[in-house]
N, CA, C and O atoms as a DFTB+ gen file, in Angstrom:
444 C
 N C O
     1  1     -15.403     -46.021     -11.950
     2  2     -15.729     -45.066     -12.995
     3  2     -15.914     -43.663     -12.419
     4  3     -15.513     -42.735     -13.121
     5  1     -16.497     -43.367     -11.174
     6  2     -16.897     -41.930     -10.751
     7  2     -15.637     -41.602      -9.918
     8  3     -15.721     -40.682      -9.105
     9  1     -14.267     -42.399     -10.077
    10  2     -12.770     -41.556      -9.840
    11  2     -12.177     -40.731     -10.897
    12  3     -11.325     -39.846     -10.807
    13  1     -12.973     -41.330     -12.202
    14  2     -12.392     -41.262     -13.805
    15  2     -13.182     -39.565     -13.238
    16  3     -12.842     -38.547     -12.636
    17  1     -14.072     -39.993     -13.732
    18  2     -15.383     -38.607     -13.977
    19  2     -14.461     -37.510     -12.939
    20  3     -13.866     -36.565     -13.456
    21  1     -14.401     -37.804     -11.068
    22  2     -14.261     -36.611     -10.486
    23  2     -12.706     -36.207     -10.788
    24  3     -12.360     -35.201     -10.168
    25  1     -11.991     -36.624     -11.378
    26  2     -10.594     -37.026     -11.823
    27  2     -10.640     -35.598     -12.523
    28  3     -10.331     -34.488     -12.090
    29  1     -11.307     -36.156     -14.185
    30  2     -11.357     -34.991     -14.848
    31  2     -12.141     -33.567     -14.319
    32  3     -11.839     -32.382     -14.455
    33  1     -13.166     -34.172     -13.726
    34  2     -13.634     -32.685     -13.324
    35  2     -12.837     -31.514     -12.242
    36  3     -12.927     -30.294     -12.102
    37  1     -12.130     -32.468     -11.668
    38  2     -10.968     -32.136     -10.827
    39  2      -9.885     -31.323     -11.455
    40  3      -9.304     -30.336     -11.003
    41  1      -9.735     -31.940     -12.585
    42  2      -8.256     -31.843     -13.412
    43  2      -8.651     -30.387     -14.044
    44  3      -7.694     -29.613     -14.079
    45  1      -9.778     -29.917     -14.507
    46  2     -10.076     -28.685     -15.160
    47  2     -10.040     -27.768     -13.953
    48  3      -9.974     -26.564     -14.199
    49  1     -10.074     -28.151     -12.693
    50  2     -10.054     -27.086     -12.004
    51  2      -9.003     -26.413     -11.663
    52  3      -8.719     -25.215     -11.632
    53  1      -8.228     -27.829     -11.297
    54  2      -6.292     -27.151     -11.078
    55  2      -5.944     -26.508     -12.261
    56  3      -5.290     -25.468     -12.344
    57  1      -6.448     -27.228     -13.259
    58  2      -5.600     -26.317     -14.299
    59  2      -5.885     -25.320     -14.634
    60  3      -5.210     -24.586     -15.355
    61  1      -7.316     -25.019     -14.015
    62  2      -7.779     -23.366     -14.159
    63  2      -6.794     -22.858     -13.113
    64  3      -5.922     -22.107     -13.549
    65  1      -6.777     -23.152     -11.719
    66  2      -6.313     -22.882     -10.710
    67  2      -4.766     -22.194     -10.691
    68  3      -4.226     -21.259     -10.101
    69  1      -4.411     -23.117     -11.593
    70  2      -2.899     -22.330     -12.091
    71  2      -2.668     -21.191     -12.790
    72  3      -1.511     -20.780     -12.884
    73  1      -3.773     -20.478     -13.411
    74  2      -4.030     -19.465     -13.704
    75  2      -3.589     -17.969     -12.866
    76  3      -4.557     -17.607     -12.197
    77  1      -2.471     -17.069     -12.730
    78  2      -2.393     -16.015     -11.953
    79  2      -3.884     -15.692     -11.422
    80  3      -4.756     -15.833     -12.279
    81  1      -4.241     -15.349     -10.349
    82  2      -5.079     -14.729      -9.789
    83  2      -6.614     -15.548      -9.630
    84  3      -7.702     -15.093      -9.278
    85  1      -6.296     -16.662      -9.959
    86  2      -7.548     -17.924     -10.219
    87  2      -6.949     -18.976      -9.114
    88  3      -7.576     -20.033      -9.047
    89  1      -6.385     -18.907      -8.676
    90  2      -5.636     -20.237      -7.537
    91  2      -6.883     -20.564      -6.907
    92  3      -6.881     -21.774      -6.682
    93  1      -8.233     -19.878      -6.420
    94  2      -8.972     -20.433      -5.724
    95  2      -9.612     -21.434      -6.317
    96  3     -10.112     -22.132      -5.435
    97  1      -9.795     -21.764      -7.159
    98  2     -10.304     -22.733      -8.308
    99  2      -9.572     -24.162      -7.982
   100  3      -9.927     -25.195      -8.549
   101  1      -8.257     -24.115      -6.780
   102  2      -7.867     -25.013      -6.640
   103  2      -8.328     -25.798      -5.175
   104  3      -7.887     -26.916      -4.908
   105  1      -9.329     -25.019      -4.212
   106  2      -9.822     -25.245      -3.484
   107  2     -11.429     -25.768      -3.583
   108  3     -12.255     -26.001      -2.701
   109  1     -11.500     -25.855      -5.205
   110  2     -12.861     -26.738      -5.365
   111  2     -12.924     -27.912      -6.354
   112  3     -13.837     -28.661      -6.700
   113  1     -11.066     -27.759      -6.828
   114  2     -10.905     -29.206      -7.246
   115  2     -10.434     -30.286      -6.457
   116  3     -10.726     -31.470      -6.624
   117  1      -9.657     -29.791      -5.550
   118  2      -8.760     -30.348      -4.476
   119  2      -9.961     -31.755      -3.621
   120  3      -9.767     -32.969      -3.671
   121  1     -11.276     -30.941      -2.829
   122  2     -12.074     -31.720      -2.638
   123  2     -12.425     -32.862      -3.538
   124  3     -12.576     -34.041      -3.219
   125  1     -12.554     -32.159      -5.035
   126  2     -13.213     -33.325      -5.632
   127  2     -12.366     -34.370      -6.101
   128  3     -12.617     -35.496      -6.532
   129  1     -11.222     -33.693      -5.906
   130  2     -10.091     -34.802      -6.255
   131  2      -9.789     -35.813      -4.928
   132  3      -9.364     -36.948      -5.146
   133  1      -9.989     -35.425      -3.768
   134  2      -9.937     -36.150      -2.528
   135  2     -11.122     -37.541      -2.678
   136  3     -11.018     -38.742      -2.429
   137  1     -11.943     -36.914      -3.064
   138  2     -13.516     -37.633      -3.184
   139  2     -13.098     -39.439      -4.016
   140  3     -13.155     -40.600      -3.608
   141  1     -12.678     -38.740      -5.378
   142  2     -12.111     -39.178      -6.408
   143  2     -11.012     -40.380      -6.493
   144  3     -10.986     -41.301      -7.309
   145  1     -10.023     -40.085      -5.313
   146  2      -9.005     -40.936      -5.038
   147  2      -9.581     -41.840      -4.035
   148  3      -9.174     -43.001      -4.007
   149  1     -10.576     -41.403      -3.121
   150  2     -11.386     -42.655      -2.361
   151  2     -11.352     -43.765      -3.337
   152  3     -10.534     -44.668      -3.516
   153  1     -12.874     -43.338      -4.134
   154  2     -13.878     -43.765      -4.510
   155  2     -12.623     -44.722      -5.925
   156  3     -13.010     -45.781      -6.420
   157  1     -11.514     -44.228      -6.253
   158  2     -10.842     -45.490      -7.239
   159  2     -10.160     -46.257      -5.902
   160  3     -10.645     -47.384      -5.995
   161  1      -9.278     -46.255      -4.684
   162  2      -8.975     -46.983      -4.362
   163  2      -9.899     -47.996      -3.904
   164  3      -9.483     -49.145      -3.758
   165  1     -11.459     -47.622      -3.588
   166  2     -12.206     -48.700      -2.982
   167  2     -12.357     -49.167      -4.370
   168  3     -12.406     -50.387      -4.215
   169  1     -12.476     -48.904      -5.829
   170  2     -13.395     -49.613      -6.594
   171  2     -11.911     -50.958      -6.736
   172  3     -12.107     -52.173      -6.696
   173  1     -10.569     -50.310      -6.894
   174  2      -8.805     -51.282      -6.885
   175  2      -9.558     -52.543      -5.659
   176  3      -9.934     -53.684      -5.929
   177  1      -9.585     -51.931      -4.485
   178  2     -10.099     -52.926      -3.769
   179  2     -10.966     -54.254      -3.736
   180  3     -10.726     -55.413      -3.400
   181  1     -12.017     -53.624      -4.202
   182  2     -12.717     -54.336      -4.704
   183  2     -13.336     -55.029      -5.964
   184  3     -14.313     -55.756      -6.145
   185  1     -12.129     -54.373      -6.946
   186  2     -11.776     -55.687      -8.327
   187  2     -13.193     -54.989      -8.926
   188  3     -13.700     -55.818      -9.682
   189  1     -13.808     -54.073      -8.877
   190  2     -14.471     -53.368     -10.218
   191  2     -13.935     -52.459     -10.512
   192  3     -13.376     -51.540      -9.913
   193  1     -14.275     -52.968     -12.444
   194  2     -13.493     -51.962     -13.106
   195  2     -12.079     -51.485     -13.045
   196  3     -11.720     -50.420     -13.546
   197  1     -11.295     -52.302     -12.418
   198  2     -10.212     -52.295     -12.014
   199  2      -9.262     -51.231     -13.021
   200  3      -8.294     -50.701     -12.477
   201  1      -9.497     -50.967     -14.267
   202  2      -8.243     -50.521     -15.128
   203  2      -8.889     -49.061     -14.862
   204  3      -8.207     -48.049     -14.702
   205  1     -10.227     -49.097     -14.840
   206  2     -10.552     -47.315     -15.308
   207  2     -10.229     -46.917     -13.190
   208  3      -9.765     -45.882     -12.711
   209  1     -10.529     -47.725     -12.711
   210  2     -10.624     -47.243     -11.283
   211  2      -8.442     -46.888     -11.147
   212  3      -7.932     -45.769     -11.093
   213  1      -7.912     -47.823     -11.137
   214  2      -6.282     -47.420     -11.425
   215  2      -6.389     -46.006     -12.091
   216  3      -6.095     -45.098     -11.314
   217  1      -6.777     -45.578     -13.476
   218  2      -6.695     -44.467     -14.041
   219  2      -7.395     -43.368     -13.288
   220  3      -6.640     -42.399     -13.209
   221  1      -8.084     -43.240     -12.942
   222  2      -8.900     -42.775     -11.997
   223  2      -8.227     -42.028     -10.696
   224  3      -8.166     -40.820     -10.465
   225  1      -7.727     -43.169      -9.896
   226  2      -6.418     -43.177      -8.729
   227  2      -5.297     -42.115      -9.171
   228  3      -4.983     -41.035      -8.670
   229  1      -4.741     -42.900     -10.433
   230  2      -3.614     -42.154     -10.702
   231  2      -4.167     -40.739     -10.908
   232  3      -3.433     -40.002     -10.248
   233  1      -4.979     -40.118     -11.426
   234  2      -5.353     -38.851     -12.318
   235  2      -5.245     -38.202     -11.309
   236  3      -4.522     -37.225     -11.114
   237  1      -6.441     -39.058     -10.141
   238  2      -6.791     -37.601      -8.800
   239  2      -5.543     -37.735      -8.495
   240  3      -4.950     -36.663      -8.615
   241  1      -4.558     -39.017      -7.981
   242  2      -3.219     -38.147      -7.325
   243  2      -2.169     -37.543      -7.770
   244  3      -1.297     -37.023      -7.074
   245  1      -2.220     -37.598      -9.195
   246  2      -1.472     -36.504      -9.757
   247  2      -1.709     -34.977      -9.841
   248  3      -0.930     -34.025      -9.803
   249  1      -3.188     -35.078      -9.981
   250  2      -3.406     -33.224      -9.973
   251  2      -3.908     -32.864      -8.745
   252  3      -4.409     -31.742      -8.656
   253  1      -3.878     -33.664      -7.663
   254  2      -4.332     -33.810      -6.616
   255  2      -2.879     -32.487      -5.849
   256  3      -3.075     -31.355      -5.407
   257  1      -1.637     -33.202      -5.960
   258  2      -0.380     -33.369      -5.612
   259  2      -0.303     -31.784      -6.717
   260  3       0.177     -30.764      -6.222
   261  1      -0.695     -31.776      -7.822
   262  2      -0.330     -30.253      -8.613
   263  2      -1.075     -29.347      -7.653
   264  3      -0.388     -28.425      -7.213
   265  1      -2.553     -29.417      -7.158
   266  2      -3.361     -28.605      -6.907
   267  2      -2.328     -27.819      -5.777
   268  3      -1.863     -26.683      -5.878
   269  1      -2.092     -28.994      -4.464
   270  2      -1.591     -28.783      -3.399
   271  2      -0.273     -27.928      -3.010
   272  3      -0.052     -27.229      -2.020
   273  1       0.593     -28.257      -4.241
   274  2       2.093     -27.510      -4.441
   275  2       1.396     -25.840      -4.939
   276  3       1.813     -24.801      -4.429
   277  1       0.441     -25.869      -5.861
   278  2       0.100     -24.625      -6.120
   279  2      -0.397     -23.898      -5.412
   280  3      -0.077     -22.709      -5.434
   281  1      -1.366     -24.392      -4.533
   282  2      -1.858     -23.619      -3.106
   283  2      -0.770     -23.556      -1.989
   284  3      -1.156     -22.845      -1.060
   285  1       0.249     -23.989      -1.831
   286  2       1.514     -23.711      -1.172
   287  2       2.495     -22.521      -1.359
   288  3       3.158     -21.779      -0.635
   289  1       2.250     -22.712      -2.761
   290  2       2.839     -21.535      -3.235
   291  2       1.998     -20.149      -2.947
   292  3       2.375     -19.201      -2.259
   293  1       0.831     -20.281      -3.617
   294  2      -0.073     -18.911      -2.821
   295  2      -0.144     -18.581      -1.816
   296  3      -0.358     -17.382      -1.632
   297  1      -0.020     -19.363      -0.818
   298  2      -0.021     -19.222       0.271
   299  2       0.795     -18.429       0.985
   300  3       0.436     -17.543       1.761
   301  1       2.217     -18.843       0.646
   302  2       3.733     -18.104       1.104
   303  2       3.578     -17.180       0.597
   304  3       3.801     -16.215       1.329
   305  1       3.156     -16.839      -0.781
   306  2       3.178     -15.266      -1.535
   307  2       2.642     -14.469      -0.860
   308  3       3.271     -13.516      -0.399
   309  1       1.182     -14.680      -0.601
   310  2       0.563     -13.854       0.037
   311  2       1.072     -13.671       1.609
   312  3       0.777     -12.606       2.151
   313  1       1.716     -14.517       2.260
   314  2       2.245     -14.638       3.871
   315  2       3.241     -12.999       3.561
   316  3       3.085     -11.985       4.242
   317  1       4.211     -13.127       2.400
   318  2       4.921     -12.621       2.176
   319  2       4.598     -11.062       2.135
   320  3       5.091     -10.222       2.889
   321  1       3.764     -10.852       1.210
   322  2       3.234      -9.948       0.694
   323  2       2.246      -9.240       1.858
   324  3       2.005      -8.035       1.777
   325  1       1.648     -10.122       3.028
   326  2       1.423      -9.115       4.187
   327  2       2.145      -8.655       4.957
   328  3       2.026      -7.560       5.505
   329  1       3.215      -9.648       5.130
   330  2       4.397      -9.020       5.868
   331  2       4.874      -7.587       5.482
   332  3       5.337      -6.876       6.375
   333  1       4.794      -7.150       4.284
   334  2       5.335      -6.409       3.600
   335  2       4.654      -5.421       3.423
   336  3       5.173      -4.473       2.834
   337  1       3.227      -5.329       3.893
   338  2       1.810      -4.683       3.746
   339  2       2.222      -3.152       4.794
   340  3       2.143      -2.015       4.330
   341  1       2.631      -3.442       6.161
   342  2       2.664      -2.240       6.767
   343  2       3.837      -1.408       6.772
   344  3       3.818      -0.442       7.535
   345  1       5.154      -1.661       5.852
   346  2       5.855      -0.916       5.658
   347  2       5.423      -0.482       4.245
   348  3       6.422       0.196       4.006
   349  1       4.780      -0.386       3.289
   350  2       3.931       0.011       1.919
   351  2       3.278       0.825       2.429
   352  3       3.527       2.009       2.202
   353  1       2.176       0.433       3.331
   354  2       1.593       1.723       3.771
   355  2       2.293       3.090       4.509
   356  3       1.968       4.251       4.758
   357  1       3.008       2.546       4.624
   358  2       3.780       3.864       5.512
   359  2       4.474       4.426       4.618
   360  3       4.506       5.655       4.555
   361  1       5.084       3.734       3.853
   362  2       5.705       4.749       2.320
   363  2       4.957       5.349       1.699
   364  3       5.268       6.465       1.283
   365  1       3.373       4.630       1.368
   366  2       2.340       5.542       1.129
   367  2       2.179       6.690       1.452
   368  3       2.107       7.753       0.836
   369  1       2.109       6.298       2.823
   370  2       1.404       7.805       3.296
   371  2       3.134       8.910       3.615
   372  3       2.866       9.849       4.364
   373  1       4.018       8.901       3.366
   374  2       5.419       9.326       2.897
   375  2       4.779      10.120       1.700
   376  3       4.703      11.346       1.785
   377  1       4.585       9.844       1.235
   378  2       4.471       9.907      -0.763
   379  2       3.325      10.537      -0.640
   380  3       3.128      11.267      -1.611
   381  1       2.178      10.574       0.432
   382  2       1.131      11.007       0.253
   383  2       1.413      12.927       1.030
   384  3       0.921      14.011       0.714
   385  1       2.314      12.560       1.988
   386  2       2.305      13.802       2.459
   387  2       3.143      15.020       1.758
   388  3       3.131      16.248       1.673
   389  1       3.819      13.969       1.346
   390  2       5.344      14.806       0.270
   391  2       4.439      15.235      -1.120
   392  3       4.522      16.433      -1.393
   393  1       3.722      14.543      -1.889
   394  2       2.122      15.273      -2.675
   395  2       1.725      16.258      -2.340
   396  3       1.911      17.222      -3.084
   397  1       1.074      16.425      -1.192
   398  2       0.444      17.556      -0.432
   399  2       1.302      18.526      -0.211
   400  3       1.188      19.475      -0.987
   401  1       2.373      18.631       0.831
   402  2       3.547      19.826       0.402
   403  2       3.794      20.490      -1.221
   404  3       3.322      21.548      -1.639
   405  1       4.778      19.413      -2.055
   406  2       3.966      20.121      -3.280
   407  2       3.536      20.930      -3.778
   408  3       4.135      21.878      -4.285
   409  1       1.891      20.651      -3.731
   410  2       0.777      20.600      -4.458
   411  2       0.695      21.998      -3.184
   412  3      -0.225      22.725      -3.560
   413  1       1.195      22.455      -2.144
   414  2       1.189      23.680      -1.559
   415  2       2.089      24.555      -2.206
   416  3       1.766      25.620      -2.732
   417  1       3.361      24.023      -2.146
   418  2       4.237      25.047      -2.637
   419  2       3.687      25.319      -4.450
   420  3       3.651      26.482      -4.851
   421  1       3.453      24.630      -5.026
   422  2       2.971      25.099      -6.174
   423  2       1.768      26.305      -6.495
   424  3       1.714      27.215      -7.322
   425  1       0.860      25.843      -5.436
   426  2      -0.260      27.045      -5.287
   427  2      -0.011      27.857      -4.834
   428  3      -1.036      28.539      -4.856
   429  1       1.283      28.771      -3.995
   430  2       2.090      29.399      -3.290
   431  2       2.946      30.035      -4.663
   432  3       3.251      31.224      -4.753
   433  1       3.272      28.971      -5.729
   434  2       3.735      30.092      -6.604
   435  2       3.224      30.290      -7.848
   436  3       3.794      30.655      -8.877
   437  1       1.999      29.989      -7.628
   438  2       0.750      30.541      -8.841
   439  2       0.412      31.728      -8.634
   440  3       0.352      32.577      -9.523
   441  1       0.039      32.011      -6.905
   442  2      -0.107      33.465      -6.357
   443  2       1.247      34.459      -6.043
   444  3       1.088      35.600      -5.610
């Protein structure tokens, strides 16, 4: 029964987790879904409750397996997206200096 329970409580988290900019939400279902898939294979094992402990099993390793592909994916994005971090800044500051020229020559022909 407490694979069922961390199952669902699990299951609201990935599916928050899938949320743009909420993925961390998948690093506090993930545990409880680990917990979850124990606690039904020992109850399979040991012949209690056998149908809710199966449901249980199945639930955590299905969103178990969603959580994990989704934190894979964040993962590379962001790998990506630092890679990409110190040529941004340098266009920045491009864009920042080419502003400033500008913002000279303009006050140059106010006077």
């Amino acid at each position: 029964m407490a694979s069922i329970i961390l199952g669902i409580i699990g299951l609201f988290f990935v599916l928050i987790g899938l949320i743009p900019l909420l993925g961390i939400m998948n690093w506090l279902g993930l545990p409880l879904l680990v917990i979850g898939l124990a606690f039904g294979i020992t109850g399979i094992v040991k012949n209690k409750r056998r149908g809710a402990n199966i449901a249980g099993t199945i639930i955590c390793g299905i969103f178990m397996l969603i959580g994990t592909v989704r934190l894979i994916i964040g993962v590379s994005m962001m790998t990506d997206a630092a890679k990409k971090l110190p040529n941004t800044i340098e266009k920045l500051n491009d864009l920042s200096e080419s502003l400033d020229d500008l913002s000279k020559s303009l006050d140059d022909l106010e006077k």
